[in-house]
N, C-alpha and C positions, 0 to 999 in steps of 0.2 A: 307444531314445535320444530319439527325437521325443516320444515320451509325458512323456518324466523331465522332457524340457527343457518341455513344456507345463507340466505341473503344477507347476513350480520358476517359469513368467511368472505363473500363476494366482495363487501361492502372496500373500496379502497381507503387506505390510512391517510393522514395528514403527508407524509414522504411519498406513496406510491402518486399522490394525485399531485404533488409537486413534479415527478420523475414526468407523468405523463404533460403537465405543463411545457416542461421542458423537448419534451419532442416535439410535440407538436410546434413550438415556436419557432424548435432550429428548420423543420418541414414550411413551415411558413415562409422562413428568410430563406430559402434554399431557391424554393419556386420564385421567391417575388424580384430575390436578384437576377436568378436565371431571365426571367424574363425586361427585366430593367438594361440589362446591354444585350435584349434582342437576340437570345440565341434560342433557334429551333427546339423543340425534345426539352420540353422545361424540366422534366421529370428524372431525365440522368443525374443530374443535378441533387435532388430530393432523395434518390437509392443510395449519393456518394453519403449524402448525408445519414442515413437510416443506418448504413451497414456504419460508419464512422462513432453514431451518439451510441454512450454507455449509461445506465440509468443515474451515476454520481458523476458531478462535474469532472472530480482528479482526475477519474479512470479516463473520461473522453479524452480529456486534456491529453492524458499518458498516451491514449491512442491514437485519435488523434496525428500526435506527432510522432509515431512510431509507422502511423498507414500514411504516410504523405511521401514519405520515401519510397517505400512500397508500390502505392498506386501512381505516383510518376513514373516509375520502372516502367510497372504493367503497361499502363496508356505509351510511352514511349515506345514501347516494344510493338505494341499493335499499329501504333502510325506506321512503325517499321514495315511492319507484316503487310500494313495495309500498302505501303508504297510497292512490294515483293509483289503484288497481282498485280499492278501496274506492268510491270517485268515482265509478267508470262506467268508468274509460280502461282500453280491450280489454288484459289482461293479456300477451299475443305484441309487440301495440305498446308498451308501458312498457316491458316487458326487454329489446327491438332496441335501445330511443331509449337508455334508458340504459345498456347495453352497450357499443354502438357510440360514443355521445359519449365513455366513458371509452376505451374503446380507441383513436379519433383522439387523445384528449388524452396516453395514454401514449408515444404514436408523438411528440408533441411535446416531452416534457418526461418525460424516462427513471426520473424518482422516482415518478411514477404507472402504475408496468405495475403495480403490484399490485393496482390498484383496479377494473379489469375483473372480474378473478378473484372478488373480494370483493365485489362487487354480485351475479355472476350466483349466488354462493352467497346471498345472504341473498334474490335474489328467486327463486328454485328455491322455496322457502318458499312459497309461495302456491298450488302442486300436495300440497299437506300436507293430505287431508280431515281434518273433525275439529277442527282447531285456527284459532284466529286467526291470519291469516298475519301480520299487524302484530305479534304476541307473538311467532309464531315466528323473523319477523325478527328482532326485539330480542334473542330469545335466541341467535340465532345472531351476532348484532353479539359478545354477548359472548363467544362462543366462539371470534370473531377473536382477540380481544382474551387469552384466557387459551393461547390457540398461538402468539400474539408472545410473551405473559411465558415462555411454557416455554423458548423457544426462546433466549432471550437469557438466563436464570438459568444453563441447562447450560452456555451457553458461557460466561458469565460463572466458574461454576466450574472449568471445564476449562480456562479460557486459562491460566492459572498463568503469564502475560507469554512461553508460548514464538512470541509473533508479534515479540516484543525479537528474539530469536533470530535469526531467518529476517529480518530486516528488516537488521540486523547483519554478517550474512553475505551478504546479497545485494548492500549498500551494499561492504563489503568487497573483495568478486566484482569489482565495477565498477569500482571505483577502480585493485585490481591490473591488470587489463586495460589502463586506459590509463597505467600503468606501466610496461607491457609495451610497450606500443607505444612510448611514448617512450624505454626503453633501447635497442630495436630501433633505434631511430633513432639516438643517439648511434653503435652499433655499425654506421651505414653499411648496415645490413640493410634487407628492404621490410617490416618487420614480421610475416615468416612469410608474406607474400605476401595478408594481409586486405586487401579493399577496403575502406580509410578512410570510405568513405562506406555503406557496407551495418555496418560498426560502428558506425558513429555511429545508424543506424535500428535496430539491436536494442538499441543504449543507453539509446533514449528511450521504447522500448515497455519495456523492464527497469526504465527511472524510474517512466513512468507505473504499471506495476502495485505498485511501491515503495510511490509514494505514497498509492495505495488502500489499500492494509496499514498503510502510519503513521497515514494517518487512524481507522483501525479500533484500534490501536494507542493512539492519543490517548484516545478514548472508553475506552478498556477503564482504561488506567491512569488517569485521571481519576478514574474510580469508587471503582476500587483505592486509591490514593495522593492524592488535591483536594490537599493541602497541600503534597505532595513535587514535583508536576510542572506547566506550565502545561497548558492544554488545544489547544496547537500545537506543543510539543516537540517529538514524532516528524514532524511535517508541518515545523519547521522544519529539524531535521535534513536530510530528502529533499531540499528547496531549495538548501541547500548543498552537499549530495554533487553539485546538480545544474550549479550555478554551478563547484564544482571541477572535474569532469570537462567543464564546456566553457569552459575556463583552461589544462586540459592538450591540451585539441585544438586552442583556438589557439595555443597555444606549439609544438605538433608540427607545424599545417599552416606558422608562421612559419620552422618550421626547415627545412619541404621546399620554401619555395617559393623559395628560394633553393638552388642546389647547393652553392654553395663555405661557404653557414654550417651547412650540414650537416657538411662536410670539415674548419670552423675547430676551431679549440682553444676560444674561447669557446661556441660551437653543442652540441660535446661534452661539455662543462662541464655546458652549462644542461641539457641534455637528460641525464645522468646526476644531477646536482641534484635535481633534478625529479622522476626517477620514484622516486630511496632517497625524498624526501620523501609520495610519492605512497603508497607502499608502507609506510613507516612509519605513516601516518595509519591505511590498512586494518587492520594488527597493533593499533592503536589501539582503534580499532573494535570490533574484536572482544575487546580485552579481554586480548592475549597479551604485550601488551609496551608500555611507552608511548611516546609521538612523539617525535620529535627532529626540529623541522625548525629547527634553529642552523645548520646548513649552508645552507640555501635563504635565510635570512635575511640569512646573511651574503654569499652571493652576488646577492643583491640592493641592500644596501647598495654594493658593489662598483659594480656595473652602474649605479645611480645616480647615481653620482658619475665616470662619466666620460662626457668629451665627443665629439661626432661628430666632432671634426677633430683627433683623436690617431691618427691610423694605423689602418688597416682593421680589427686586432682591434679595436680601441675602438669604429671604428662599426661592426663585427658586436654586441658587448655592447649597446648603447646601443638597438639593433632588437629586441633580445631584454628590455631592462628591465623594457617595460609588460607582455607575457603572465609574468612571473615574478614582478611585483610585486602583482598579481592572483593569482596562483594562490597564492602565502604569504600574503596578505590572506583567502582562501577558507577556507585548508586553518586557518589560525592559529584564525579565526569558528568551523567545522568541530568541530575538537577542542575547544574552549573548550565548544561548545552542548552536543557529546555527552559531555564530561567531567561534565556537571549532572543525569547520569540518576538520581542519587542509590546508585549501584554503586560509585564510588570506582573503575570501574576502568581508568576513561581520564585518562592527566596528561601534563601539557605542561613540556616541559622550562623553558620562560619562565614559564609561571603557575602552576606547582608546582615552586619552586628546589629545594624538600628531595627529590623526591621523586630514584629511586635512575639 
């Protein structure tokens, strides 16, 4: 039974044995360009590649073009270095000085870890008998160079926009969440008993890895579509899932930090409002159904227009106006930005009258 069950955690999913398609292809095209314009060492080539591929298209893409800057640095600096023992300067001292400066400078500014790596391969090149290390360098500069193109062609072909997907569903994910929490709330509940504040810290570690994937995202459909998308679309999306989800935490912390506007009939309101719209937005998102938030609209007009000294409902509403007239101002941006993905398949009940 222990064995079945091992070999059933072992066994890889439909994604992992895609992720490993994917390696191996860009390792394929790495070595076979390497060797198609004839350069020595096929296999520099195949490491720029390995240490470049991330298991999802975005990320390589993101990377990618974050380590090409980088490893040209690196490699450039070691031609350097390599030219500096041509000079006289003891070859163990040129690859410490210039290792080690790139490795301080990686440790300050996180877009340069790759260029350590990329120096000490092209000044490894100078232990080469036989050959010019200055040529070996150069040739090994371009074999940086042809393990970044492999690596980012395979993902370029294999993303087929499934990081749309995953970015869709994760935004989705988060939003139901604090829909959940604010029904929870309407319902007098503790929200299943989460601490409020330990959801809020896996919310914004959940944003931030969001955002890294929209960014990757952006790049990738840029390439794909220049004409159809701007080149901050998915990075603008994230922004706003991030502003709506903290428009529903202030409307939830405003509902608890009061007991009795938790208990009112307006508190109830808002907090049921709130998450159908919350939750309609997610079904949005994803593409299952389109938004409706005429309800949230309209209880915000409502809440708008009355005054603090109409009787306690009135000023319970009136406390509640501004997180509600923010969060339908969020969620309205929201739907509008992700309706323009050119999919047709998010519509707003205001900005698409026909639609059903």
């Amino acid at each position: 039974m222990k064995l079945a069950e091992l070999c059933h955690r072992l066994r890889p999913d439909a994604e992992a044995g895609r992720h490993g398609l994917q390696f191996a292809a860009a390792t394929v095209a790495a070595y076979a360009a390497a060797r198609a314009v004839g350069l020595p060492e096929h296999f520099w080539a195949v490491m720029t590649t390995l240490i470049v591929m991330r298991p999802n298209a975005a990320s390589t893409f993101d990377a990618g073009f974050d380590r090409i800057g980088a490893t040209v640095v690196g490699a450039l600096l070691g031609v350097l270095g390599v030219a500096s023992q041509r000079l006289g300067v003891n070859p163990l001292a040129a690859t410490l000085i210039v290792v080690v400066a790139l490795a301080y400078a990686s440790a300050l500014f996180a877009a340069l870890r790759a260029a350590p790596i990329a120096a000490l391969i092209v000044l490894s090149s100078s232990a080469l008998p036989g050959e010019s290390p200055l040529l070996v360098a150069c040739l090994r500069l371009v074999q940086i160079v042809i393990g970044i193109v492999a690596a980012l062609s395979v993902s370029f072909v294999f993303s087929n926009h499934r990081s749309v997907g995953r970015l869709n569903g994760g935004w989705a994910r988060l939003i139901r969440a604090a829909a959940a929490r604010l029904a929870a709330g309407a319902a007098g509940s503790d929200a299943g008993g989460i601490d409020i504040d330990s959801a809020a810290d896996r919310t914004r570690l959940a944003l931030d890895r969001l955002s890294l994937l929209a960014r990757g995202a952006d790049r990738i459909s840029f390439f794909r579509y220049p004409r159809a998308l701007d080149s901050h679309h998915y990075r603008r999306i994230a922004a706003l899932v991030g502003r709506a989800l903290q428009d529903a935490a202030v409307l939830n912390r405003a509902l608890r930090a009061q007991a009795h506007l938790v208990e009112s009939r307006s508190g109830q309101e808002a907090a049921a409002v709130a998450a159908a719209a919350l939750a309609s937005t997610a079904d949005a998102i994803e593409g299952t159904a389109p938004a409706n938030l005429a309800a949230l609209r309209g209880l915000v007009a409502i809440h708008a227009g009355v005054g603090p000294a109409e009787g306690s409902e009135a000023r319970d509403a009136s406390l509640l106006a501004a997180p509600l007239l923010l969060l339908s101002e969020d969620l309205d941006r929201l739907c509008h930005c992700a309706g323009n993905d050119g999919n047709g398949r998010l519509q707003i009940d205001r900005l698409s009258p026909a639609s059903p």
